[in-house]
C-alpha positions in Angstrom: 40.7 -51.0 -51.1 41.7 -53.0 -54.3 39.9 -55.9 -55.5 43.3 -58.1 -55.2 43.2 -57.1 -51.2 39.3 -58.1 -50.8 39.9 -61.7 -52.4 42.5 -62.7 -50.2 42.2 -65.3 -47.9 41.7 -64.7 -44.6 43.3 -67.1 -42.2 43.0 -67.4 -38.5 46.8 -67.5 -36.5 45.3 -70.4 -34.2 43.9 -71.8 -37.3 46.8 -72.6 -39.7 49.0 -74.0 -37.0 49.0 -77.5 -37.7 47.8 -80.5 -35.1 50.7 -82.9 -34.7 49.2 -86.8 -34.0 51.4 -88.4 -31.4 52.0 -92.5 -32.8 49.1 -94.8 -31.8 46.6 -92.0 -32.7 44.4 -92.3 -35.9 41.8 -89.8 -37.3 38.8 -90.7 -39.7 37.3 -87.9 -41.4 33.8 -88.8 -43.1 32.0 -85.5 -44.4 31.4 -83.2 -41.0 31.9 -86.0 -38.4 35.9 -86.7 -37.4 37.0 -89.4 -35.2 39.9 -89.8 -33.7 40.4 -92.8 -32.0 43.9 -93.3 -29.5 45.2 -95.1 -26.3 42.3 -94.3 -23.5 39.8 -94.3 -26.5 37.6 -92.5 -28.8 35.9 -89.1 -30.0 34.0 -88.5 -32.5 32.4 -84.9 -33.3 30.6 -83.1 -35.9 32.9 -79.6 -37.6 31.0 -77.1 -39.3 32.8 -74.5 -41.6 36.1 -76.4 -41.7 37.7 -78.8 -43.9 40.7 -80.9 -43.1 43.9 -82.5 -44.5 46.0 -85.2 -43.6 49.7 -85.1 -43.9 52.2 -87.2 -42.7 51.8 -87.2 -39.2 49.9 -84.1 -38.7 46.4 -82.6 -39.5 46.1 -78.7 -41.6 42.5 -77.1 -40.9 41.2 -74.8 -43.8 38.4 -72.5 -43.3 35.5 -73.1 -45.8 34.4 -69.4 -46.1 36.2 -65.7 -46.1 34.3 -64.3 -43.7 34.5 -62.9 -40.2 32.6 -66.0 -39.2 34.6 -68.6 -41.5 38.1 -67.1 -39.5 36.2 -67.8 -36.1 35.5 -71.2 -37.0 39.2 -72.3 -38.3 40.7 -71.2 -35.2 38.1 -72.9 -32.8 37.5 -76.3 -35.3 41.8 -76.5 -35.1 41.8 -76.0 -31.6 38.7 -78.7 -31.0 40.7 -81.0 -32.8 43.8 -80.5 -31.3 41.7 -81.1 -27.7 40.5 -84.4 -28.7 44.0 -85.5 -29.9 45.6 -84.8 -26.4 42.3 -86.6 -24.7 43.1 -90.1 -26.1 46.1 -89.6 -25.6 47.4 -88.0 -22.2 43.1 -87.4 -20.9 42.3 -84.3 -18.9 41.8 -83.7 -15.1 40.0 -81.2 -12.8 40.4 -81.0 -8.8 37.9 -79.6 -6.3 38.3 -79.3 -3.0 35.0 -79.3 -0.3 35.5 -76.6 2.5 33.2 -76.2 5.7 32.5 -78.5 8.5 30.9 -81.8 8.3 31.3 -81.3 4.0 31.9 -84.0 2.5 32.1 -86.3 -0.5 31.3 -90.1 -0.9 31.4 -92.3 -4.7 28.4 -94.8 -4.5 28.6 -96.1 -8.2 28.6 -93.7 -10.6 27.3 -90.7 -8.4 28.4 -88.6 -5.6 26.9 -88.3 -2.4 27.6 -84.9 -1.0 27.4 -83.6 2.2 27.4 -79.8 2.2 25.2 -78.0 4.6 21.6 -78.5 3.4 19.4 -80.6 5.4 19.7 -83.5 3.0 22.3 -85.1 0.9 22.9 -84.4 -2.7 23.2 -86.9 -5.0 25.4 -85.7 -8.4 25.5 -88.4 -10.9 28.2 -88.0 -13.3 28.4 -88.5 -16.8 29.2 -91.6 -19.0 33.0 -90.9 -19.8 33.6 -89.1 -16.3 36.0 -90.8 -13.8 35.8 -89.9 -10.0 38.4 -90.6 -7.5 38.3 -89.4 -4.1 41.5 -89.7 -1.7 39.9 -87.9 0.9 36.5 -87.3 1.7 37.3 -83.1 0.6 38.9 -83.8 -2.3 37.3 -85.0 -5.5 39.6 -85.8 -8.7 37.8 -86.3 -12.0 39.6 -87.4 -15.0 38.1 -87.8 -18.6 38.7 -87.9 -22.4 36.6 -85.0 -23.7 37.9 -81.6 -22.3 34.3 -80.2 -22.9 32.5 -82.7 -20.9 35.0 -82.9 -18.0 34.8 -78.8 -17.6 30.9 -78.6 -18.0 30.8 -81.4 -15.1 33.5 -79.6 -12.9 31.1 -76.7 -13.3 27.5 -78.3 -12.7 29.4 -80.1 -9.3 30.9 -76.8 -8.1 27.0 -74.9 -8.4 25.6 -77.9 -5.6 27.3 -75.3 -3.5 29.2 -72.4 -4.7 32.3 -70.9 -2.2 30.1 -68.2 0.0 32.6 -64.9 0.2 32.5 -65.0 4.1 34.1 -68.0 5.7 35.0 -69.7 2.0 32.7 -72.8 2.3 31.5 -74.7 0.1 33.0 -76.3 -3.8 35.7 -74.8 -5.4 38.7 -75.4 -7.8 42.1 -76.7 -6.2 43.7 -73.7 -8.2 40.5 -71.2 -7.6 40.9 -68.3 -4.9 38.2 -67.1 -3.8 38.0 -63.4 -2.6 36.4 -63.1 0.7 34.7 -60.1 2.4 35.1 -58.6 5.9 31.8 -59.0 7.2 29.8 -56.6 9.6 32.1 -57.5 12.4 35.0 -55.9 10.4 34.6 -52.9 10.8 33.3 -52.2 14.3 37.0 -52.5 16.2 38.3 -50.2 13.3 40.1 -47.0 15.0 39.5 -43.8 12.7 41.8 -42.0 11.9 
């Protein structure tokens, strides 16, 4: 390998693709904290390993280092970026949907009150910067600026009761499938062949 090839930059695909800002959207950059601030509201979070430029109307992430590492971090600080640009301005949403009989979900505040087959309720208080809305009472909508913070709360509300592989009960994603088994009875009226 010559020493012209071992100097080069390296540079992430994800990374050097630039983050268009919508109008209405404006980003600070103060050392390693960014904030970008835009129609539902503000985020502000600390980068490490990346640097970042402002052109006209867009954003260009340069790693800081030529390393493995360095490439990791310009992909994921673009993408991070690009995340909080699309949360002030169009926010994010996850759906769940509560199956089994007498399950249930009620809003009391800022906390649900769920009704899923233990012998007591459970109360799940969300986040601050978590919205709930709840059209019935088996279908919970939340909405929220920070991607992160929505997923991470869609996860932690689906473990109160995780979809059993049997009959399906219990909290999963409006998009999720989940693979169910046959059960002992299945195979008892089999014919061999």
């Amino acid at each position: 390998m010559s020493s012209e090839s071992q100097t080069k930059f390296v540079v992430s695909r994800v990374g050097k693709a630039p983050v268009v800002l919508p109008p209405k959207v404006t980003v600070t950059v103060v050392g390693e904290l960014v904030t970008v601030k835009g129609p539902l509201g503000s985020l502000a979070r600390t980068f490490k390993g990346v640097t970042f430029e402002q052109q006209s109307g867009q954003i260009i992430v340069h790693p800081v280092e030529n390393t493995r590492t360095g490439k990791a971090l310009h992909g994921l600080g673009r993408n991070l970026l690009r995340n909080m640009v699309q949360g002030v301005t169009l926010g994010y949403k996850k759906e769940l949907d509560i199956l089994g009989v007498g399950f249930k979900a009620e809003l009391i505040g800022q906390a649900l009150k769920l009704s899923v087959g233990y012998s007591h309720p459970v109360n799940f208080v969300l986040p601050k910067g978590v919205e709930c809305k709840i059209e019935k009472q088996t279908h919970v909508e939340l909405t929220s600026t920070d991607k992160e913070l929505l997923g991470q709360t869609a996860a932690n509300l689906r473990d109160v009761r995780t979809p059993e592989p049997y009959k399906g009960k219990g909290i999963r994603y409006s998009d999720e499938k989940v693979r169910q088994k046959a059960g002992k009875s299945g195979g008892k009226g089999a014919k061999k062949k």
